[in-house]
ROLUM-351365 format. One record per atom (N, C-alpha, C, CB): atom name; residue in three letters; residue number from 0; x, y, z. Coordinates in nm, 4 decimals. Glycine has a CB too. Example, Ala and Ser with C-alpha at 12.3 -4.5 7.8 and 13.67 -1.06 7.14 Angstrom:
ROLUM-351365
+----+-----+-----+----------+----------+----------+
:  a :   r :   k :        X :        Y :        Z :
+----+-----+-----+----------+----------+----------+
:  N : ALA :   0 :   1.3190 :  -0.5690 :   0.7800 :
: CA : ALA :   0 :   1.2300 :  -0.4500 :   0.7800 :
:  C : ALA :   0 :   1.3200 :  -0.3300 :   0.7800 :
: CB : ALA :   0 :   1.1308 :  -0.4473 :   0.9046 :
:  N : SER :   1 :   1.2850 :  -0.2250 :   0.7080 :
: CA : SER :   1 :   1.3670 :  -0.1060 :   0.7140 :
:  C : SER :   1 :   1.2900 :   0.0030 :   0.7870 :
: CB : SER :   1 :   1.4084 :  -0.0598 :   0.5725 :
+----+-----+-----+----------+----------+----------+
end
This chain:
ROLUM-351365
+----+-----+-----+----------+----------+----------+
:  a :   r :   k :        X :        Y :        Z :
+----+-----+-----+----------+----------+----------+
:  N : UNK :   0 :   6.6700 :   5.7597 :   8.5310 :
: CA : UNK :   0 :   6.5450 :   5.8165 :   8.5777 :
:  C : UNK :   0 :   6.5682 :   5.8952 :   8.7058 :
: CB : UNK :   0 :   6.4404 :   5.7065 :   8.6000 :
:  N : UNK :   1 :   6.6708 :   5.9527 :   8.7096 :
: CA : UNK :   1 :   6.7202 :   6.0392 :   8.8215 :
:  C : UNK :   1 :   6.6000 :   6.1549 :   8.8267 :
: CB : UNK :   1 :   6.8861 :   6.1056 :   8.7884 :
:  N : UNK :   2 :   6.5687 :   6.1597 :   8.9541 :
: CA : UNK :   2 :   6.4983 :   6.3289 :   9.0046 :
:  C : UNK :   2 :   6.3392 :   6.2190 :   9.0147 :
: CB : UNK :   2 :   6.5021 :   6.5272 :   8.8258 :
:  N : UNK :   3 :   6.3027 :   6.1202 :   8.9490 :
: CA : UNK :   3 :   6.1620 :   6.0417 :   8.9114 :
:  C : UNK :   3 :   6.1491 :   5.9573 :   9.0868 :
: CB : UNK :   3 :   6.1878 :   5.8962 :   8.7319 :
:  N : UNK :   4 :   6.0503 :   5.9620 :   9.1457 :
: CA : UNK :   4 :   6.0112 :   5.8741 :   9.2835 :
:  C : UNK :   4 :   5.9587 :   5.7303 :   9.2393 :
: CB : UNK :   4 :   5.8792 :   5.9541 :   9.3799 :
:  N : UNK :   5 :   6.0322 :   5.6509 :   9.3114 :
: CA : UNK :   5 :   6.0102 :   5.5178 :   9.2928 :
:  C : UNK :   5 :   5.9120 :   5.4475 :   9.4222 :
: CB : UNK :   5 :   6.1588 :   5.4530 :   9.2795 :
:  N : UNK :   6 :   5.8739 :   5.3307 :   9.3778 :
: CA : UNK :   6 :   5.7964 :   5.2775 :   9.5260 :
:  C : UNK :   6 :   5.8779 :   5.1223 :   9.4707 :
: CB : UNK :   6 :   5.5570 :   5.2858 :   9.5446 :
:  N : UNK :   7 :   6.0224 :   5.1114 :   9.4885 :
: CA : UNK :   7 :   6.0919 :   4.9943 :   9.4758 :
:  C : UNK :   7 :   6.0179 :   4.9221 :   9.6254 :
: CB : UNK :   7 :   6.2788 :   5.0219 :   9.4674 :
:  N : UNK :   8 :   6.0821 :   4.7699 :   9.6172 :
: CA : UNK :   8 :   6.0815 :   4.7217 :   9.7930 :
:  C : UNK :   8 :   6.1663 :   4.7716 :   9.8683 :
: CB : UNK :   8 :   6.1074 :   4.5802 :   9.8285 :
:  N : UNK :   9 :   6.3414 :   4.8509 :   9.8127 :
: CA : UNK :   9 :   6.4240 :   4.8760 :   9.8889 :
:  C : UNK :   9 :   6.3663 :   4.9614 :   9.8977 :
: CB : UNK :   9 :   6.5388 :   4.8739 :   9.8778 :
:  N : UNK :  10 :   6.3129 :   5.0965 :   9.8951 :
: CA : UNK :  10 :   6.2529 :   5.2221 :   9.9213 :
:  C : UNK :  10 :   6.1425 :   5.1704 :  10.0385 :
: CB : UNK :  10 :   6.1848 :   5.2973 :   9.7740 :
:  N : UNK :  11 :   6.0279 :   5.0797 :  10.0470 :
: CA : UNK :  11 :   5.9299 :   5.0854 :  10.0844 :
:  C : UNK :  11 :   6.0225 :   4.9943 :  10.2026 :
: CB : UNK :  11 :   5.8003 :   5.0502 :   9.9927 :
:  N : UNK :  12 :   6.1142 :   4.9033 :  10.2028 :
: CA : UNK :  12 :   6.1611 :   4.8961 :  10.3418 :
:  C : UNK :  12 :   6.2460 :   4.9720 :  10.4036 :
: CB : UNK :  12 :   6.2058 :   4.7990 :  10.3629 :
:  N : UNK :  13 :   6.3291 :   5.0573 :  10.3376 :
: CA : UNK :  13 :   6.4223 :   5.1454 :  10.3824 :
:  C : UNK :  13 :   6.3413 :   5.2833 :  10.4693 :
: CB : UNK :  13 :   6.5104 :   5.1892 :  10.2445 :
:  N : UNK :  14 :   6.2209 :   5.2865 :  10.4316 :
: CA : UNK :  14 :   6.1526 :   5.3825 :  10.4819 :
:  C : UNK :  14 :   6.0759 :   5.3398 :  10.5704 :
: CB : UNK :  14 :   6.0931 :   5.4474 :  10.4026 :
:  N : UNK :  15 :   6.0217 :   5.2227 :  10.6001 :
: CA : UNK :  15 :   5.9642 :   5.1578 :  10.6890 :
:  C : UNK :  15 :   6.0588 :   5.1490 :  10.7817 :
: CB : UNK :  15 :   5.9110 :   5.0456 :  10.6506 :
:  N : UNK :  16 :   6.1249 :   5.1208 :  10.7844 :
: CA : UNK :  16 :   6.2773 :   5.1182 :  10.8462 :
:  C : UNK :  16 :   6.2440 :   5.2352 :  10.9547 :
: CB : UNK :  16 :   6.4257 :   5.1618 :  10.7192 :
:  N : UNK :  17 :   6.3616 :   5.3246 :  10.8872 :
: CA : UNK :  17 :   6.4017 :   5.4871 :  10.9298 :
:  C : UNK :  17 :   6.2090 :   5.5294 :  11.0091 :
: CB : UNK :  17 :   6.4641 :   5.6229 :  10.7187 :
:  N : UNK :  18 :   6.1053 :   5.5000 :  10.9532 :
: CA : UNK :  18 :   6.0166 :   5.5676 :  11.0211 :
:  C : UNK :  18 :   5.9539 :   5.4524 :  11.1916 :
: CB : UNK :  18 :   5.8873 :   5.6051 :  10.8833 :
:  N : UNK :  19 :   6.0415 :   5.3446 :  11.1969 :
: CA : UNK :  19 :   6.0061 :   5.2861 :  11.2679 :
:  C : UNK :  19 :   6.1654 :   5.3483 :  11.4136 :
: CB : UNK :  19 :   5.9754 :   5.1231 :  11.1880 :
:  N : UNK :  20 :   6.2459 :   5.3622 :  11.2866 :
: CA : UNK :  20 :   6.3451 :   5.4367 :  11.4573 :
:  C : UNK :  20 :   6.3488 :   5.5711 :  11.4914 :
: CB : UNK :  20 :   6.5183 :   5.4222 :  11.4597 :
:  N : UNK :  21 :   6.2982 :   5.6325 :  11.4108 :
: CA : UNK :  21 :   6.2747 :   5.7971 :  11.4165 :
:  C : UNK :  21 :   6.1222 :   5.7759 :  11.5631 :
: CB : UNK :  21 :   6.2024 :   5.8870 :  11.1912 :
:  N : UNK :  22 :   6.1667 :   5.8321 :  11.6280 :
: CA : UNK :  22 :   6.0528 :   5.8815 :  11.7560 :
:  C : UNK :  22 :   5.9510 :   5.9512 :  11.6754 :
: CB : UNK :  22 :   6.1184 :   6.0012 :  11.8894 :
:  N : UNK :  23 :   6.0046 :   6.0604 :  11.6325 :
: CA : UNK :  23 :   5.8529 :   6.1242 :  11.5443 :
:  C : UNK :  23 :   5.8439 :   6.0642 :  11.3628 :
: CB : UNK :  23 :   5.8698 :   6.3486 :  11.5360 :
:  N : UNK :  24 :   5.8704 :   5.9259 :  11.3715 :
: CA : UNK :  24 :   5.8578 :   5.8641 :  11.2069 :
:  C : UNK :  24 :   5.7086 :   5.7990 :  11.2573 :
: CB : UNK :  24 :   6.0119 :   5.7175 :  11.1350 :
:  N : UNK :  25 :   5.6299 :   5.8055 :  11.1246 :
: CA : UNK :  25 :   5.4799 :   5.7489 :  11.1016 :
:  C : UNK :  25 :   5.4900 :   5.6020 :  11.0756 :
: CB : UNK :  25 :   5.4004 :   5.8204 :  10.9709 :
:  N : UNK :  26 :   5.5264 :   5.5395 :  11.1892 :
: CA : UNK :  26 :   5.5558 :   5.3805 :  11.1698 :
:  C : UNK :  26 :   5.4437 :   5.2993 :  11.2362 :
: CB : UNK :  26 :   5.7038 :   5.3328 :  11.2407 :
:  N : UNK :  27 :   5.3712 :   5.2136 :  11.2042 :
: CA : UNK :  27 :   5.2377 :   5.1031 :  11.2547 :
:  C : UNK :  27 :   5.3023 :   4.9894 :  11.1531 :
: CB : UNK :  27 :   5.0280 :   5.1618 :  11.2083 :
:  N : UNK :  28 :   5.2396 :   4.9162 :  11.2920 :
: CA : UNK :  28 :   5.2754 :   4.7435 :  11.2412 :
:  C : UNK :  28 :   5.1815 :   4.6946 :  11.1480 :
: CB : UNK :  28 :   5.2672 :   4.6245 :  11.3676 :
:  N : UNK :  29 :   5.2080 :   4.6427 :  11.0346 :
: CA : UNK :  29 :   5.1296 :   4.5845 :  10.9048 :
:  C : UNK :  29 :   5.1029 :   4.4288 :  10.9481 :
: CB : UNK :  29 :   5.2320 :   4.5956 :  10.7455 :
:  N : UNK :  30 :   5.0147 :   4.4003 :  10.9922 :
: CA : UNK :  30 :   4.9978 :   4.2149 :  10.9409 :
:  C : UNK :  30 :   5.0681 :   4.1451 :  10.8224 :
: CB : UNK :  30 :   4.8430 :   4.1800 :  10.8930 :
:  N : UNK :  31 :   5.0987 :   4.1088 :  10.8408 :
: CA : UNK :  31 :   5.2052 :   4.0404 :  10.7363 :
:  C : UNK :  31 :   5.3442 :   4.1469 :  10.6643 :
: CB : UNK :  31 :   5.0969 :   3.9839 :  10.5942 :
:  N : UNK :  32 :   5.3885 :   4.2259 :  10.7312 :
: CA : UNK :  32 :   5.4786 :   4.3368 :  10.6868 :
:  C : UNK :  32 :   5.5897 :   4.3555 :  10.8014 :
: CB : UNK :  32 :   5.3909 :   4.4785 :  10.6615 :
:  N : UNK :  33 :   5.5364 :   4.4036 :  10.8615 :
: CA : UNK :  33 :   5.6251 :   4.4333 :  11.0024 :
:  C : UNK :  33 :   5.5448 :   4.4307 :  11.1274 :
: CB : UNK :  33 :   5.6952 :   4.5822 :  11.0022 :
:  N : UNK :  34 :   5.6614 :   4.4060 :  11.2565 :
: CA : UNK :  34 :   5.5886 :   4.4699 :  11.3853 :
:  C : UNK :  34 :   5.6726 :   4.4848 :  11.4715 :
: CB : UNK :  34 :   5.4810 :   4.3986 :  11.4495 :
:  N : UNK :  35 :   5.6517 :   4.5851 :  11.5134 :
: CA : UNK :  35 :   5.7851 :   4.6153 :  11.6312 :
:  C : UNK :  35 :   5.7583 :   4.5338 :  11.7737 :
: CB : UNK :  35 :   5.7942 :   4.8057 :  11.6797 :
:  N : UNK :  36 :   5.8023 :   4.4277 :  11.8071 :
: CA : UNK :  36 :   5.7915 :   4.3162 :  11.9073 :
:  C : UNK :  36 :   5.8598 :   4.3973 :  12.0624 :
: CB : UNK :  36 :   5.8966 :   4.1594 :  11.8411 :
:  N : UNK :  37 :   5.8148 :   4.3721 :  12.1525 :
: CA : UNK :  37 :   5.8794 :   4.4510 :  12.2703 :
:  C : UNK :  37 :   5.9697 :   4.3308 :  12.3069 :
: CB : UNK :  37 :   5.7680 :   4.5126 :  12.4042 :
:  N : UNK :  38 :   6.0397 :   4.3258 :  12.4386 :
: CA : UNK :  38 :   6.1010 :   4.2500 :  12.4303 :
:  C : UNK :  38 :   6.0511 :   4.1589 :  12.5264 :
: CB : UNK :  38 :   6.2096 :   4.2881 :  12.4281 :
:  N : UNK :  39 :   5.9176 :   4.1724 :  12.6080 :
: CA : UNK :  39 :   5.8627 :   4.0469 :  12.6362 :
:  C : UNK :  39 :   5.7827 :   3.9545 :  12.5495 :
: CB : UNK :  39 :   5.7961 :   4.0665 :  12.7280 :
:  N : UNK :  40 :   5.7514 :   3.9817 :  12.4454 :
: CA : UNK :  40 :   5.6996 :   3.9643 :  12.3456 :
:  C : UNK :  40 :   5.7635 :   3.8284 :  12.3070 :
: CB : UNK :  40 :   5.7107 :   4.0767 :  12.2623 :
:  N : UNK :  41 :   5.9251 :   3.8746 :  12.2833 :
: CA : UNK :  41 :   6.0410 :   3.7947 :  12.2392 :
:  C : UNK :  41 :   6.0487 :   3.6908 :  12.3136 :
: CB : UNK :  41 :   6.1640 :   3.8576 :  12.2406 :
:  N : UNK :  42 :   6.0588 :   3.7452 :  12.4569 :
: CA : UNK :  42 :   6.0624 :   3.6742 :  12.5637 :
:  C : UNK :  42 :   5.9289 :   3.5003 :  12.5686 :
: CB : UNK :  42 :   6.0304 :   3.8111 :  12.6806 :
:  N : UNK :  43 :   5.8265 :   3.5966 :  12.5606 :
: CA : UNK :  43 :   5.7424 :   3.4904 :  12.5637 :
:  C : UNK :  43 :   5.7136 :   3.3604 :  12.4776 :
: CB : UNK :  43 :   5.6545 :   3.5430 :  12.5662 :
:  N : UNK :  44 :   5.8292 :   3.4018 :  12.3735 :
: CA : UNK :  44 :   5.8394 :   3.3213 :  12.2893 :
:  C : UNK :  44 :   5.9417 :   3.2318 :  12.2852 :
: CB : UNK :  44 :   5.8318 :   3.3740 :  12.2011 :
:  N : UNK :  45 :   6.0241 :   3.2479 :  12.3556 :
: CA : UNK :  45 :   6.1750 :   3.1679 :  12.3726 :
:  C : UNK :  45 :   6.2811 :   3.2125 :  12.2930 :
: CB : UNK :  45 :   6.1707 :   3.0180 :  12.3365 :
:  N : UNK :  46 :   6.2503 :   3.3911 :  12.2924 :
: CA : UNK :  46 :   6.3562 :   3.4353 :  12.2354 :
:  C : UNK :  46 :   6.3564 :   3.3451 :  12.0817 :
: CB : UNK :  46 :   6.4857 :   3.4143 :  12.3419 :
:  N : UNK :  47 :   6.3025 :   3.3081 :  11.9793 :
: CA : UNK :  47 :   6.2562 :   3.2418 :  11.8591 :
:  C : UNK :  47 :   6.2776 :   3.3892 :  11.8071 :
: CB : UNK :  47 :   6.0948 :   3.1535 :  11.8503 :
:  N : UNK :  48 :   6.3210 :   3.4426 :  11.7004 :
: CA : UNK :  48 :   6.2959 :   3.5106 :  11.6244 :
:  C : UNK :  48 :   6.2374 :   3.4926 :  11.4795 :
: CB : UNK :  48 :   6.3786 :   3.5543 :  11.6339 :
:  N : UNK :  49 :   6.1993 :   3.3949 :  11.4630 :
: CA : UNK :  49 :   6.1212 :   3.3679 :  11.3556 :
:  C : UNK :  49 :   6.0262 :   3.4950 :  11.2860 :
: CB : UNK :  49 :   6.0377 :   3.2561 :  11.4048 :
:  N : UNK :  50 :   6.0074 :   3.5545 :  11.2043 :
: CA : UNK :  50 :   5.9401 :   3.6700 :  11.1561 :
:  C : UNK :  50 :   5.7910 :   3.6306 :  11.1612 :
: CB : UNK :  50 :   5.9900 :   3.7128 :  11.0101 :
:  N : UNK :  51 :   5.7585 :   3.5266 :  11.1407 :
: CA : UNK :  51 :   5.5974 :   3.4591 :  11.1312 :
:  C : UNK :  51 :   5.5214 :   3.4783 :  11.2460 :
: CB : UNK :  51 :   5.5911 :   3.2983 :  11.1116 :
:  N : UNK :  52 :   5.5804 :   3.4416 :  11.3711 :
: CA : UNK :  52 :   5.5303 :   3.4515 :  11.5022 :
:  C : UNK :  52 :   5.5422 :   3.5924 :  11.5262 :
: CB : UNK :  52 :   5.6017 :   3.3649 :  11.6055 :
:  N : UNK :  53 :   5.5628 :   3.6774 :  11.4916 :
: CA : UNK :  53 :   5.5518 :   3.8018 :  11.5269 :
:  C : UNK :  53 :   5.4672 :   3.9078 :  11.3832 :
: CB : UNK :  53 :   5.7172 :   3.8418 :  11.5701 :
:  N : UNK :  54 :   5.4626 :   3.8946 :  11.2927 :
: CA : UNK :  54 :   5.4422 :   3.9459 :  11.1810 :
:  C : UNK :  54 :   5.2879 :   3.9300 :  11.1539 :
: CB : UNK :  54 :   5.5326 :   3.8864 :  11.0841 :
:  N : UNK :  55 :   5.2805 :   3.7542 :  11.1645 :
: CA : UNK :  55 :   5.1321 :   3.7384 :  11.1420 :
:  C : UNK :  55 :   5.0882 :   3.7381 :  10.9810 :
: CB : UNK :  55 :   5.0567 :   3.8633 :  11.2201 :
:  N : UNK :  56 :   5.0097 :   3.7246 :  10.9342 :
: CA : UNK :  56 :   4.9133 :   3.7151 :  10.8218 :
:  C : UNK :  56 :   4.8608 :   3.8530 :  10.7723 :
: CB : UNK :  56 :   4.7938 :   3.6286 :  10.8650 :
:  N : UNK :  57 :   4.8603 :   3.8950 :  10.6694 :
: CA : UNK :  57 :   4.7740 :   4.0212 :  10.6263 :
:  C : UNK :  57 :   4.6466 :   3.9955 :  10.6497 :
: CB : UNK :  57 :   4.7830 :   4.0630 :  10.4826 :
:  N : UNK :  58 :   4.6122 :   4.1142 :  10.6686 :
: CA : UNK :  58 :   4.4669 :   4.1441 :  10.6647 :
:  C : UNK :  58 :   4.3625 :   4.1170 :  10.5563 :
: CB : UNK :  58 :   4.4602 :   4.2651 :  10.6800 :
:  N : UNK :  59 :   4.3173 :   4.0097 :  10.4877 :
: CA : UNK :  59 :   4.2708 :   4.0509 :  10.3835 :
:  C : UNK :  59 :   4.0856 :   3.9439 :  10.3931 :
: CB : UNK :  59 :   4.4073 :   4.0171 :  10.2457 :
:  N : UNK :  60 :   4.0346 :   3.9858 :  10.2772 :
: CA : UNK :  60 :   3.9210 :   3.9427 :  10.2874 :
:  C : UNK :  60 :   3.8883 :   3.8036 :  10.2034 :
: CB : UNK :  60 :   3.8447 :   4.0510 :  10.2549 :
:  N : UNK :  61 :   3.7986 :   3.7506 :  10.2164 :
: CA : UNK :  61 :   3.7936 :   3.6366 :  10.1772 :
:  C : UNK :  61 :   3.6745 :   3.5991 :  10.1162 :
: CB : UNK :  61 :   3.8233 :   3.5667 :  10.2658 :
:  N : UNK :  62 :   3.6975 :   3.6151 :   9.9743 :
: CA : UNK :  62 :   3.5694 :   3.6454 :   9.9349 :
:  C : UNK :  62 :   3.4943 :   3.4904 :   9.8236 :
: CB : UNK :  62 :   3.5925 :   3.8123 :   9.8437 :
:  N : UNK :  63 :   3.5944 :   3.3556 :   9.9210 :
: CA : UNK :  63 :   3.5232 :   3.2747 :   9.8573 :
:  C : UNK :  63 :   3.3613 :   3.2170 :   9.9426 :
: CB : UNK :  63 :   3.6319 :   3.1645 :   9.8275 :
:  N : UNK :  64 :   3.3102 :   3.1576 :   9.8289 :
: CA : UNK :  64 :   3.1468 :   3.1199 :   9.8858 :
:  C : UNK :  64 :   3.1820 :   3.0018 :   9.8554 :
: CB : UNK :  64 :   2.9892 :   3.1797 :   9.8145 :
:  N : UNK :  65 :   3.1641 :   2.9130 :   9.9528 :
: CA : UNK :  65 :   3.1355 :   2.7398 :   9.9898 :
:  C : UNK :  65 :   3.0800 :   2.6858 :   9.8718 :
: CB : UNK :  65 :   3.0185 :   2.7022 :  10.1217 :
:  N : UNK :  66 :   2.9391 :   2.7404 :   9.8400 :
: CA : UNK :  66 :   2.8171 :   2.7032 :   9.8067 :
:  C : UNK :  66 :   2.8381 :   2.7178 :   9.5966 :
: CB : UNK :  66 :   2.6882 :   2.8276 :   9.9072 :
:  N : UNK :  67 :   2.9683 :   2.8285 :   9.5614 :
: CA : UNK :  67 :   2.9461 :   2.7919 :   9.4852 :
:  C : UNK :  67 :   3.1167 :   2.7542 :   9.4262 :
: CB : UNK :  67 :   2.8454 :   2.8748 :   9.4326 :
:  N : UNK :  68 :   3.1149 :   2.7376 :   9.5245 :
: CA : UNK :  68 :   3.3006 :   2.6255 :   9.5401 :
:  C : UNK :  68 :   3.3910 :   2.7785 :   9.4615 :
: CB : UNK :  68 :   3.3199 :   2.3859 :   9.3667 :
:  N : UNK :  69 :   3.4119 :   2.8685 :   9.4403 :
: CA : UNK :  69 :   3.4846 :   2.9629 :   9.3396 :
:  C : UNK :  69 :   3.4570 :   3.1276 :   9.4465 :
: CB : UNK :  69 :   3.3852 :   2.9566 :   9.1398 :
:  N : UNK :  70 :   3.5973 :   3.1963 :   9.3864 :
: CA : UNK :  70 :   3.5646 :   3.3266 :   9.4356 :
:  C : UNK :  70 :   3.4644 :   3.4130 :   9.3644 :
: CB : UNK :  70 :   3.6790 :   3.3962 :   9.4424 :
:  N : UNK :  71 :   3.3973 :   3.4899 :   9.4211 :
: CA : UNK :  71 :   3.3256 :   3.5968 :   9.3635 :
:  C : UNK :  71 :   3.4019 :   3.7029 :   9.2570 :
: CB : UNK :  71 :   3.2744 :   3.6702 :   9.4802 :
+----+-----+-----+----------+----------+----------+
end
């Protein structure tokens, strides 16, 4: 499938990648994906590199109701 564009994970991190060290690459931190940590960041953490403490949870919505125990 040569010449065909893929959205593999190696593509979608390899490019996340390269646009996070490129100065003019379109790189923002995803909740649960990536985040570029400064290094007090690191610091404040005890130098832990754990991906969780820095990465966080996606964004997403939550669309169960209590009341009728099930998602919408």
């Amino acid at each position: 499938m040569r010449g065909r564009s893929s959205y593999s994970a190696a593509n979608i991190f390899a490019g996340t990648y390269h646009n996070w060290r490129n100065i003019d690459g379109d790189y923002r931190d995803i909740p649960g994906f990536c985040k570029s940590a400064t290094i007090e960041e690191v610091a404040a953490l005890d130098y832990v590199l754990t991906p969780g403490r820095y990465v966080g949870l996606p964004e997403e919505e939550d669309d169960f109701d209590l009341k009728k125990g099930s998602s919408s």
